[in-house]
N, C-alpha and C positions, 0 to 999 in steps of 0.2 A: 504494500500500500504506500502510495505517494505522501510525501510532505502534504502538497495540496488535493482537497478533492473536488473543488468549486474555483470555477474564475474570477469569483470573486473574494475568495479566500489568497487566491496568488497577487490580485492588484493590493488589496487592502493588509497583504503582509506588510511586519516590519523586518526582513531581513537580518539584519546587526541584531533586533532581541533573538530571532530566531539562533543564529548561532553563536548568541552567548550562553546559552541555555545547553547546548547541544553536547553531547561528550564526544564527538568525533565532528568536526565540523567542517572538514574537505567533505568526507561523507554524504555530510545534508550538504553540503551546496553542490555537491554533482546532482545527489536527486533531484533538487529545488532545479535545475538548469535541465534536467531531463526532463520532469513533469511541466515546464510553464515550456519548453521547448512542443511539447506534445499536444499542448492545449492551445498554443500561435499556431499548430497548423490544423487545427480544430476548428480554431476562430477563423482561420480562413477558408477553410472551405463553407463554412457557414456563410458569410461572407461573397464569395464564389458561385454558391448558389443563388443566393438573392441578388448576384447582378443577373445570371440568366434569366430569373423570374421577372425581374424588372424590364430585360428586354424582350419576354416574350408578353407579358403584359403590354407591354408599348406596342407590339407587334399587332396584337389584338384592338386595342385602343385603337388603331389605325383602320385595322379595317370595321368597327363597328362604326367609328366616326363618320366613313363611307359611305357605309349603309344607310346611316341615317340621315345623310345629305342626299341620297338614293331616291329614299319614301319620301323624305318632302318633295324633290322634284315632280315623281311621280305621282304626289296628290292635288297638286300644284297642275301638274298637265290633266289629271282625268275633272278637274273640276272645271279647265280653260273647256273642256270636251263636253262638260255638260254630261258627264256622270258622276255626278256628287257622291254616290254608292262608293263611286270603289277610291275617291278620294277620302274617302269616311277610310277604306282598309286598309289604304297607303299611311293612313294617320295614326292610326292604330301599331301598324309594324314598326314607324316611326318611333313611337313611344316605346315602342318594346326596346328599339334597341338603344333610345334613349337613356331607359333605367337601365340598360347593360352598359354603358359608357359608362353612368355615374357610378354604378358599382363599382368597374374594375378603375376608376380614376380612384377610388377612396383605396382600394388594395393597392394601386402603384403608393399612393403617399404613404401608408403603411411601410410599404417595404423601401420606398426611399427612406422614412426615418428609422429603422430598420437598418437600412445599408451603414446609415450615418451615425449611428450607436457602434456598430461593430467597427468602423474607421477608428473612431476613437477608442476602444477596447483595444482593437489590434496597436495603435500608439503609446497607450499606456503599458501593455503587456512586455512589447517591446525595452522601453526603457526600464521595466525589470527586471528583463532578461540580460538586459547590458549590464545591469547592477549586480547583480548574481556572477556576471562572469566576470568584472573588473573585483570582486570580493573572490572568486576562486585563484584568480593569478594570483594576488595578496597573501591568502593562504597560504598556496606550494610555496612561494618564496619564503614566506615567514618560516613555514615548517623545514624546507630545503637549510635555509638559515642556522634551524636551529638544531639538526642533525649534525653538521658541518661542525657546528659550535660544541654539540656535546662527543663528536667524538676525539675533537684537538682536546677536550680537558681530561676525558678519557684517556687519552694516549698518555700525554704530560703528568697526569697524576699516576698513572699506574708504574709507567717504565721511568720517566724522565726525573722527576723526583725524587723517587725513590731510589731511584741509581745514583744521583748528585748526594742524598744524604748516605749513604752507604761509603763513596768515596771520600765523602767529607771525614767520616767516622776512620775511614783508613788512613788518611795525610795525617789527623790525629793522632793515632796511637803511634805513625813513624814518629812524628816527634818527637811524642813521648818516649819511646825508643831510643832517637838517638839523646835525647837530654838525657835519659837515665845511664845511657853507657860515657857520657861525659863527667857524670856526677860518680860513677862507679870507679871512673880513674885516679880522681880528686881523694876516693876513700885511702886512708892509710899510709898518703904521701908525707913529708913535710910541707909546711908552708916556706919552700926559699924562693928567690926571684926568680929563677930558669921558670921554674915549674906556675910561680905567679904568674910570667910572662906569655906561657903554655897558653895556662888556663885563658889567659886574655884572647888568646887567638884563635882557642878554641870558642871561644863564647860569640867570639865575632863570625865566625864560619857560622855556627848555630844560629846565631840570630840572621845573616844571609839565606840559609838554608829555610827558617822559619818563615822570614819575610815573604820569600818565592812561593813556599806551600800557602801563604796568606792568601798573598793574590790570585794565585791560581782558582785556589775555592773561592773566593770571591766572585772570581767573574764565573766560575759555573754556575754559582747561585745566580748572576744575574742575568745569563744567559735563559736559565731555566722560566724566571721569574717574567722578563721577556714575550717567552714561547706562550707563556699561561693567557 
């Protein structure tokens, strides 16, 4: 079953409430653009029909109007003739086809405003239909969007992250490593100047070595932070 089930249920929608409400709403707006697609060619052959009618009505219209310019001539001549009789029955069939003019003249104006109801139907259905489908490009793009978007955070968060802080965690403990095999030499020593001097140059290497493992992590982290 369609979103709509009246044409007048599709002009009189509000679109936007419809698919805020909606839990899939690419979903409803393809149906909403099928069923008001289904119902614009509904409308027109409705449409379609009542111009035929209208020109065979006129068709008709034409030749009764004939007719009845027919009978009057012809009651007109049988009375010049001096048979009033059958001008009497020219008069009569006149009349008949008289009240058949005025008839199908009130059906034409019928189905002319008729014609002129479904123009405007067929206008307004239309620019719902435009509306529908400038809201379904909106959608795939939004949705296109945000697939896109959830699988870069996906990616960054599962591998990229998580690998930067794992490496972060290892330039860590080398540190800590070589600081402790520097402190481990310092155990037991005297303090004289050789070995004071040592140590100074050792601390300087260390803090080199330290400085480079800084920046390095550094910019992975913001390499990372970046991608995010």
């Amino acid at each position: 079953m369609g979103i709509f089930t009246r044409f007048s249920d599709i002009v009189n929608s509000n679109i936007n409430a419809i698919l805020d409400k909606a839990e899939d709403p690419e979903k409803i707006v393809r149906l909403m653009i099928q069923e008001m697609e289904d119902t614009l060619v509904e409308v027109r052959s409705a449409a379609a029909r009542s111009i035929a009618d209208k020109k065979d009505l006129n068709r008709k219209l034409g030749h009764l109007e004939r007719e009845e310019r027919e009978w009057d001539g012809k009651a007109e001549l049988a009375l010049r003739k001096g048979r009033e009789d059958l001008a009497k029955a020219a008069l009569i069939e006149k009349s008949r086809a008289s009240s058949a003019v005025e008839l199908l003249r009130a059906d034409y104006a019928a189905i002319d405003e008729g014609l002129s109801k479904l123009n405007e139907d067929i206008s307004r259905l239309e620019k719902k239909l435009q509306d529908a489908k400038v809201r379904q490009k909106s959608l795939l793009a939004r949705h296109k969007t945000a697939n896109s978007r959830l699988a870069a955070r996906k990616k960054i968060h599962d591998y990229q992250i998580d690998d930067a802080m794992i490496r972060f965690e290892q330039y860590t403990q080398r540190i800590d490593d070589v600081e402790g095999r520097i402190e481990a030499y310092d155990l037991g020593l005297p303090k004289d100047l050789n070995h004071e001097l040592a140590g100074l140059e050792a601390e300087d290497s260390v803090a080199q070595e330290l400085a480079d493992l800084k920046k390095r992590v550094a910019k992975e982290a913001d390499t990372a932070a970046e991608a995010e």
